[in-house]
Backbone as JSON, one array per atom type, in Angstrom:
{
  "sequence": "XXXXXXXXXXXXXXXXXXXXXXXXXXXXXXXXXXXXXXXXXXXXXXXXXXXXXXXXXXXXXXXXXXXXXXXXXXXXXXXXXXXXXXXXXXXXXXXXXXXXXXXXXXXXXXXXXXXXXXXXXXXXXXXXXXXXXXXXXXXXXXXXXXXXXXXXXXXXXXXXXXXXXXXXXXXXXXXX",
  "N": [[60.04, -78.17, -104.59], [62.07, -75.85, -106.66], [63.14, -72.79, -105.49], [63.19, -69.26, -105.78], [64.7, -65.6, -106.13], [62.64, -62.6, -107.78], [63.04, -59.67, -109.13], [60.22, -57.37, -108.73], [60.16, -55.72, -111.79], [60.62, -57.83, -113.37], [58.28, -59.18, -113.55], [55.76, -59.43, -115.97], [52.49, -59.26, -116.74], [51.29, -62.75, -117.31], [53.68, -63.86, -117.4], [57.4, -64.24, -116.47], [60.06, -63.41, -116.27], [63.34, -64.58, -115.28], [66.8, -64.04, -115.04], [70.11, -63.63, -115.08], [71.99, -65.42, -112.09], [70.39, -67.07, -111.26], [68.79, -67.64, -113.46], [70.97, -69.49, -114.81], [71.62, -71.17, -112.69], [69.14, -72.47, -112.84], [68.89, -73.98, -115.48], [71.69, -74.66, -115.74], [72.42, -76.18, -113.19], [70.42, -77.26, -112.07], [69.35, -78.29, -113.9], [67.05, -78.12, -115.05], [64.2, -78.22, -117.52], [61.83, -77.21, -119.93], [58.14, -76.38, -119.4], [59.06, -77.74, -116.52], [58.27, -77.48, -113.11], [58.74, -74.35, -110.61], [58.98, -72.4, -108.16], [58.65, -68.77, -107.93], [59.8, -65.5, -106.42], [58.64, -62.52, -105.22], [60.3, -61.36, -103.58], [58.77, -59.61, -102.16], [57.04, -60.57, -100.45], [54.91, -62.13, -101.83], [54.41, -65.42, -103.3], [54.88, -66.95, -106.8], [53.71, -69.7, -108.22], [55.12, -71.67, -110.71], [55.64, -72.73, -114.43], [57.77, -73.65, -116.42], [58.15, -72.03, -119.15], [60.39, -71.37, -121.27], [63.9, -71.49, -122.17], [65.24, -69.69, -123.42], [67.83, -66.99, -123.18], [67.73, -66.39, -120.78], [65.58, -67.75, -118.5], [62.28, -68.08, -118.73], [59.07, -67.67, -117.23], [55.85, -69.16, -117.26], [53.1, -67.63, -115.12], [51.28, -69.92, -112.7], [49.57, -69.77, -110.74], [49.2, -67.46, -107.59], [50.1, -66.6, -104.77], [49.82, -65.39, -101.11], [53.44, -65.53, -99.17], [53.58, -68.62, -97.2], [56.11, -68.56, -95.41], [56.66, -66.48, -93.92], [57.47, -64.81, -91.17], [54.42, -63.11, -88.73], [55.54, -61.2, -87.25], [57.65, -58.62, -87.09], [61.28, -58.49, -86.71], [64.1, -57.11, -86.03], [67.46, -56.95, -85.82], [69.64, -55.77, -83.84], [73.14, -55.6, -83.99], [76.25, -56.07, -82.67], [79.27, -55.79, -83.81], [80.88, -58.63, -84.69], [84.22, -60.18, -83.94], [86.39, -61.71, -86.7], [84.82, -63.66, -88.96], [82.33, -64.02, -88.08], [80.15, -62.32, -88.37], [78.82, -63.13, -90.46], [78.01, -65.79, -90.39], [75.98, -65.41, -87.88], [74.36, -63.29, -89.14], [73.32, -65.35, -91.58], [72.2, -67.61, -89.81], [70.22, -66.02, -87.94], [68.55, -64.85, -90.43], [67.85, -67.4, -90.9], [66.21, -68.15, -89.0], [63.84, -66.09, -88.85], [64.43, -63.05, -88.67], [63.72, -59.49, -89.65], [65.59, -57.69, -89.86], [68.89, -56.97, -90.11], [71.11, -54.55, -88.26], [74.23, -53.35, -88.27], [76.58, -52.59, -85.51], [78.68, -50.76, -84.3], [80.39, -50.49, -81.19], [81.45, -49.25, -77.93], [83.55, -51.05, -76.98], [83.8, -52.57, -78.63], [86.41, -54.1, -80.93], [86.58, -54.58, -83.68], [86.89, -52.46, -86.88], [85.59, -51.19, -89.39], [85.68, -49.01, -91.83], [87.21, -48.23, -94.57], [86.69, -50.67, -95.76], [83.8, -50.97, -95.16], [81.78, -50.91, -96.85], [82.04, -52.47, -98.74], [81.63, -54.96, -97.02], [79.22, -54.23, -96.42], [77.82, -55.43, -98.23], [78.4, -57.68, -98.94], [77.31, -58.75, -96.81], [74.5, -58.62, -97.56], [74.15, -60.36, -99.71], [74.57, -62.61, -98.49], [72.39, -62.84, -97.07], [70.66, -63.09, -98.44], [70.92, -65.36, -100.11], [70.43, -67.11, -97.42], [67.61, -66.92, -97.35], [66.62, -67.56, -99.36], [67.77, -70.51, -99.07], [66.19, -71.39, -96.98], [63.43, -70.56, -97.27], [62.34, -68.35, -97.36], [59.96, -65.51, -97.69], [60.59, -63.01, -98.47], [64.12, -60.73, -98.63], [65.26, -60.5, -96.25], [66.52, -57.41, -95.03], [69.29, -55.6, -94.61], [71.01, -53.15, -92.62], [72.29, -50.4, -94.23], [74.15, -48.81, -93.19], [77.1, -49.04, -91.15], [76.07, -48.41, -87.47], [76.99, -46.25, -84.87], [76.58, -47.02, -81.26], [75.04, -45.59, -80.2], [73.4, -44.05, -81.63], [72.1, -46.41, -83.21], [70.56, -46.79, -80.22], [68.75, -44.54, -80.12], [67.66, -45.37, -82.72], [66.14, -47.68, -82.23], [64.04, -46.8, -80.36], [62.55, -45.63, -81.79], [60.86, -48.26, -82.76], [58.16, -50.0, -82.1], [58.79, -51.78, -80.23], [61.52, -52.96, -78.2], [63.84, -54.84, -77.21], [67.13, -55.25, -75.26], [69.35, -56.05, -74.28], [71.74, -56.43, -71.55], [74.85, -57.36, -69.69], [75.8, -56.83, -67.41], [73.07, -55.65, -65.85], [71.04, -55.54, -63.77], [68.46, -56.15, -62.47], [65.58, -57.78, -62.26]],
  "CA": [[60.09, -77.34, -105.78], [62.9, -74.91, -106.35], [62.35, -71.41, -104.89], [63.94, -68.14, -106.53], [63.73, -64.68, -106.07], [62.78, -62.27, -108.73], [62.48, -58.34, -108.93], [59.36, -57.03, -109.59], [59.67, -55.8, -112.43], [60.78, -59.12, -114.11], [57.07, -59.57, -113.51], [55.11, -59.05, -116.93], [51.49, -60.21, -116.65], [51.52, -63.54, -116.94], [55.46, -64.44, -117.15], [57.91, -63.83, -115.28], [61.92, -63.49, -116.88], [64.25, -65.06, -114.44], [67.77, -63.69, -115.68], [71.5, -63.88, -114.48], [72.67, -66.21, -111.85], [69.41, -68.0, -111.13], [68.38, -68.5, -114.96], [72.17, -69.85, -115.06], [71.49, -72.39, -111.62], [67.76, -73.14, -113.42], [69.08, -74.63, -116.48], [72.54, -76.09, -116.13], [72.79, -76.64, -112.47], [69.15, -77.86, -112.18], [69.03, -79.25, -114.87], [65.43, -78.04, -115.49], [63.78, -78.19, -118.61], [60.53, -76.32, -120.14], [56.99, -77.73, -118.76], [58.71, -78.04, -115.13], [57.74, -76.25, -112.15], [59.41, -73.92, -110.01], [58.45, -71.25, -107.55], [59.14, -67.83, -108.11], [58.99, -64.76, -105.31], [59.07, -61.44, -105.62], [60.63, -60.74, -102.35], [57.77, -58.71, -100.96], [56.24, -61.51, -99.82], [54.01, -62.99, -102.85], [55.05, -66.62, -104.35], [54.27, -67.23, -107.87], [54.09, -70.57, -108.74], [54.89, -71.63, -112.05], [55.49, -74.16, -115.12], [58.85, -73.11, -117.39], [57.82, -71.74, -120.97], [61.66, -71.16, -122.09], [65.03, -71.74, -121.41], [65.94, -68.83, -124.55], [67.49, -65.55, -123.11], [67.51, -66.49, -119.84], [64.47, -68.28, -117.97], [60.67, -67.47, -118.73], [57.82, -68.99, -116.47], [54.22, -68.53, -117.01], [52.35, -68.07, -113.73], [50.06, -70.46, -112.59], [48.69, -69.57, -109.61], [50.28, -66.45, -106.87], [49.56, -66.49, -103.34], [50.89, -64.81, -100.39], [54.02, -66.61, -99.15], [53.16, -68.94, -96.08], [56.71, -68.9, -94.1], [57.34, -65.22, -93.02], [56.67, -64.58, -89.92], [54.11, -62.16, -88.9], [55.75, -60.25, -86.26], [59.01, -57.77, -87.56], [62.02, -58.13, -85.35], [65.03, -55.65, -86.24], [68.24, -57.34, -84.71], [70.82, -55.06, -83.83], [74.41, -56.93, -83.99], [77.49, -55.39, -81.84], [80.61, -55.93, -84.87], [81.99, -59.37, -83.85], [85.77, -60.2, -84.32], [86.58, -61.88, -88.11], [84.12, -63.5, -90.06], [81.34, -64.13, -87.38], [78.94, -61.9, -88.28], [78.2, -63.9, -91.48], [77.16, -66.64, -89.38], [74.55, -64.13, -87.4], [73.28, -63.11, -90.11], [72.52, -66.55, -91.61], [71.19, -67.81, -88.91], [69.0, -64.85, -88.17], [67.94, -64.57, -91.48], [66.91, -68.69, -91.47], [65.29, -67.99, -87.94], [63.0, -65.44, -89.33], [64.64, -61.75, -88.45], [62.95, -59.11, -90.87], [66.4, -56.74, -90.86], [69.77, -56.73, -89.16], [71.94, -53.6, -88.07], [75.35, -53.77, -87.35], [76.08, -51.77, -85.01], [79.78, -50.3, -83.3], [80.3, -50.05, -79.43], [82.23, -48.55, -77.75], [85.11, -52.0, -77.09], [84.37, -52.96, -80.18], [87.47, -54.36, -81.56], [86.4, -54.4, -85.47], [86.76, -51.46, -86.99], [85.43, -51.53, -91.35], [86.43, -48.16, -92.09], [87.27, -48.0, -96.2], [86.19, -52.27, -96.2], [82.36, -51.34, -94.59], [80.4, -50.75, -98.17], [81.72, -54.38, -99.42], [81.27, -56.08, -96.14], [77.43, -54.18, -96.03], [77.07, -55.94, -99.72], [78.78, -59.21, -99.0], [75.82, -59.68, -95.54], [73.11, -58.59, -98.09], [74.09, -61.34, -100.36], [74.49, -63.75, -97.44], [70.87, -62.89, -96.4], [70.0, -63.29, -100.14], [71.01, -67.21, -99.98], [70.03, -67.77, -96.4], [66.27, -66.73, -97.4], [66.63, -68.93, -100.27], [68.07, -71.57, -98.83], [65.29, -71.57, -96.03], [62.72, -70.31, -98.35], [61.75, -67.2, -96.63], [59.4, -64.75, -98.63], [61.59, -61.99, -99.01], [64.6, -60.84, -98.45], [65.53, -59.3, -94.93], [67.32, -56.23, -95.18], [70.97, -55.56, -93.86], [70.8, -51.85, -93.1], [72.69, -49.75, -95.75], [75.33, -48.5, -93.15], [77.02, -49.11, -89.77], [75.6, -47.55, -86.46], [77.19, -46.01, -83.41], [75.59, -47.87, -80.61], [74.05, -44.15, -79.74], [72.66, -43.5, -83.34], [71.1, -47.67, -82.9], [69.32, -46.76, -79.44], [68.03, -43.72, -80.67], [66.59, -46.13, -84.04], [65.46, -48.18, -81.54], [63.38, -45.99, -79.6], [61.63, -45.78, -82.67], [59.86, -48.75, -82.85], [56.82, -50.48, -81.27], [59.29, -52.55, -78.67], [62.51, -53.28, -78.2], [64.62, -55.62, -76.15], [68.45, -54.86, -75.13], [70.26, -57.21, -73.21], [73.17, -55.91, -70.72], [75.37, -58.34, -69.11], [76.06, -56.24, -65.84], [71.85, -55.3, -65.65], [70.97, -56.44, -61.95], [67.11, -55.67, -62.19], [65.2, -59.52, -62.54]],
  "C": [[61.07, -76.19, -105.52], [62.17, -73.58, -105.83], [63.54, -70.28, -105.27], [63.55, -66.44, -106.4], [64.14, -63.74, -107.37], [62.58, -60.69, -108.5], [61.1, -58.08, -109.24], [58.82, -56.4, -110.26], [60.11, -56.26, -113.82], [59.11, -59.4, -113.85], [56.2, -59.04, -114.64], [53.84, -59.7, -116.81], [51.28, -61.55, -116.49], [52.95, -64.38, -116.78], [56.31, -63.33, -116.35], [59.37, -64.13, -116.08], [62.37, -63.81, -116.0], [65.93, -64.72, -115.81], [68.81, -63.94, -114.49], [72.14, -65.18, -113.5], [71.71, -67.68, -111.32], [68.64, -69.03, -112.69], [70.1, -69.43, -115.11], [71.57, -71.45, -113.76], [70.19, -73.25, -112.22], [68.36, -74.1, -114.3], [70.42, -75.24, -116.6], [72.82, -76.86, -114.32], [71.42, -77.72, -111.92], [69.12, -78.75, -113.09], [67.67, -79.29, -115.6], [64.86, -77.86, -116.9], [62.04, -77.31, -118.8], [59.72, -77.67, -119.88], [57.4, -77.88, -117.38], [58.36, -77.04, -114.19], [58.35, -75.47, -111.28], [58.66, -72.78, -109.6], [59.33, -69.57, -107.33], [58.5, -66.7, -106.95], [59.45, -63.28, -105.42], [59.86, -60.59, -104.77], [60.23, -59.65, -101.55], [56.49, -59.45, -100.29], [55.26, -62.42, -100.38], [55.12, -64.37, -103.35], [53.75, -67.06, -105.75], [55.02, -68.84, -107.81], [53.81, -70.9, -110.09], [55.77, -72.63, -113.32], [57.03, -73.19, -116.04], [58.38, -72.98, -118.4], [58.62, -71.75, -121.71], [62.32, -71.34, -121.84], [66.11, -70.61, -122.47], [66.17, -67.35, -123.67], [67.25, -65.8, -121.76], [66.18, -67.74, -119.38], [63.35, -67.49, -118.16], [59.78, -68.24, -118.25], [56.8, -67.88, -116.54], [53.79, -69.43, -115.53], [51.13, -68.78, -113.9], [49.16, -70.13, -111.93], [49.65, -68.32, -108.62], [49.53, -67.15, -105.65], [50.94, -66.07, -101.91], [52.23, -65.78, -99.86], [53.7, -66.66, -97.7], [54.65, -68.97, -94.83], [57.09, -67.42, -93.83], [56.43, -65.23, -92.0], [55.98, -62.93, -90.11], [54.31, -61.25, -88.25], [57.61, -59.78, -87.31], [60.03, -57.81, -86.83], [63.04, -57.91, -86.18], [66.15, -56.43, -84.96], [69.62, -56.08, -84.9], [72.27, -55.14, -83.16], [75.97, -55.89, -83.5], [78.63, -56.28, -83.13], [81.62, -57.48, -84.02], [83.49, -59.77, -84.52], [85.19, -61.77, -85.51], [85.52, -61.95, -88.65], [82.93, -64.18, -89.35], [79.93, -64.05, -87.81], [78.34, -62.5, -89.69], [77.43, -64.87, -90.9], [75.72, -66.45, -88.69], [73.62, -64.15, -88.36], [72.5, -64.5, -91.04], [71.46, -67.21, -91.17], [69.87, -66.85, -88.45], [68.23, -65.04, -89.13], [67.16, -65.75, -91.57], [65.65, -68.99, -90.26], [64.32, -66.92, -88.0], [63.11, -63.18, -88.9], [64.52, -60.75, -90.08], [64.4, -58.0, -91.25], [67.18, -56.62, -89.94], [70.55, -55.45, -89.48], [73.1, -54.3, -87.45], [75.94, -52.83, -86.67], [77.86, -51.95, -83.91], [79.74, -50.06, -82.21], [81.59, -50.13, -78.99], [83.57, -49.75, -77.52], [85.14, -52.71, -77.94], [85.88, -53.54, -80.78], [87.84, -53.85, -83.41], [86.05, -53.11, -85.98], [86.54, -51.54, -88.67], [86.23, -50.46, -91.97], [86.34, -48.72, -93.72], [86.3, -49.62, -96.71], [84.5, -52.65, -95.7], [81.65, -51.24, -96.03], [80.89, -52.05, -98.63], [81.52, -55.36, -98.46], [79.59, -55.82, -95.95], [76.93, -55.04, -97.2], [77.38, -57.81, -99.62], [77.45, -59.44, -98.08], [74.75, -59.46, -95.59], [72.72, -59.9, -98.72], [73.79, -62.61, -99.67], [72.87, -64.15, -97.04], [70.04, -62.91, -97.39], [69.97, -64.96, -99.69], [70.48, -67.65, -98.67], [68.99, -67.77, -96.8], [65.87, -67.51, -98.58], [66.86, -70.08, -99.7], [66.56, -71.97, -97.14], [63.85, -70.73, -96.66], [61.75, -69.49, -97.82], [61.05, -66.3, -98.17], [59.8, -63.51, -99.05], [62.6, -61.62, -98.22], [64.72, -59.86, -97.06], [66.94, -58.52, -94.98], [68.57, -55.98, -94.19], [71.15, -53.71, -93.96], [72.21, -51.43, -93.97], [74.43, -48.91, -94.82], [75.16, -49.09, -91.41], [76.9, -48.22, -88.75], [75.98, -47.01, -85.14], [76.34, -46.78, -82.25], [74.29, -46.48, -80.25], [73.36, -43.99, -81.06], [71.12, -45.52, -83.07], [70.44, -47.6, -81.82], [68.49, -45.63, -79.57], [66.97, -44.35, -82.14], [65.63, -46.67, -83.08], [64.07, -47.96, -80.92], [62.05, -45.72, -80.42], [60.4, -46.38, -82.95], [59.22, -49.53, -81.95], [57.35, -50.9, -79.75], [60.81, -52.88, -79.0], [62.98, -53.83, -76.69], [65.86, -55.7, -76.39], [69.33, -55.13, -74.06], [71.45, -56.28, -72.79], [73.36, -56.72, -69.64], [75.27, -57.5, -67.89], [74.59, -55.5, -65.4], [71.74, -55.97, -64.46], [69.31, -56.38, -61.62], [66.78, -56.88, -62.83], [63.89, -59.27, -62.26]]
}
């Protein structure tokens, strides 16, 4: 059954509006018609499942049933991604995102090569989107977050430090 995510507050009691590029993939790339079923998620972790009522004005599904969604994992892991040379870190993040990471940083050091500079706010929006479709396409329960800017490696072990645990690989570490 397809799987889609929706804001919530496209969520009206019992329906649910599906609008823009998903009511567009529902009805001509699907091919779906009213009466079928499709699963809708609000990307905080609930899946509505539910029967099509419309195809007017976008997509409208009345819910049948909700329940929490069963593939997120229940542990949080926070990857924090050293800037790799061209178009790499799309990849990363994919993968990450289909292997169950709840929110990647990307994160400058010091031999860094890649530098974003004026091109970092559409590359932070392009490896939101990316982690939009990976979590769709692997039908994760919401979407994992791409933080909002990039991080000195000193600003990311100071985040770090933050939470519960962290693990931070260094090639030249000699302690086993």
């Amino acid at each position: 059954m397809p799987k889609f995510f929706v804001e919530p507050h496209q969520i009206k009691d019992s329906l649910i509006q599906v609008i823009g590029e998903d009511a567009k993939h529902i009805k001509t790339v699907l091919r779906s018609g009213e009466g079928e079923k499709i699963t809708l998620c609000d990307g905080l972790g609930t899946d509505y499942f539910c029967r099509i009522a419309s195809l007017e004005e976008g997509v409208t599904a009345e819910i049948l049933s909700r329940e929490p969604c069963q593939s997120e994992p229940k542990t949080k892991i926070t990857l924090y991604q050293g800037l790799p040379k061209a178009d790499k870190m799309e990849l990363i993040i994919q993968k990450c995102v289909e292997l169950g990471v709840d929110r990647i940083v990307a994160v400058s050091t010091e031999r860094c090569i890649v530098k974003l500079d004026k091109k970092e706010e559409k590359k932070l929006e392009r490896w939101q989107k990316i982690a939009e479709a990976a979590a769709k396409q692997s039908g994760r329960g919401k979407i994992p977050e791409i933080a909002p800017k990039v991080l000195r490696f000193s600003e990311a072990l100071a985040e770090a430090k933050t939470l519960s645990g962290a693990i931070i690989p260094y090639e030249k570490e000699d302690n086993r």
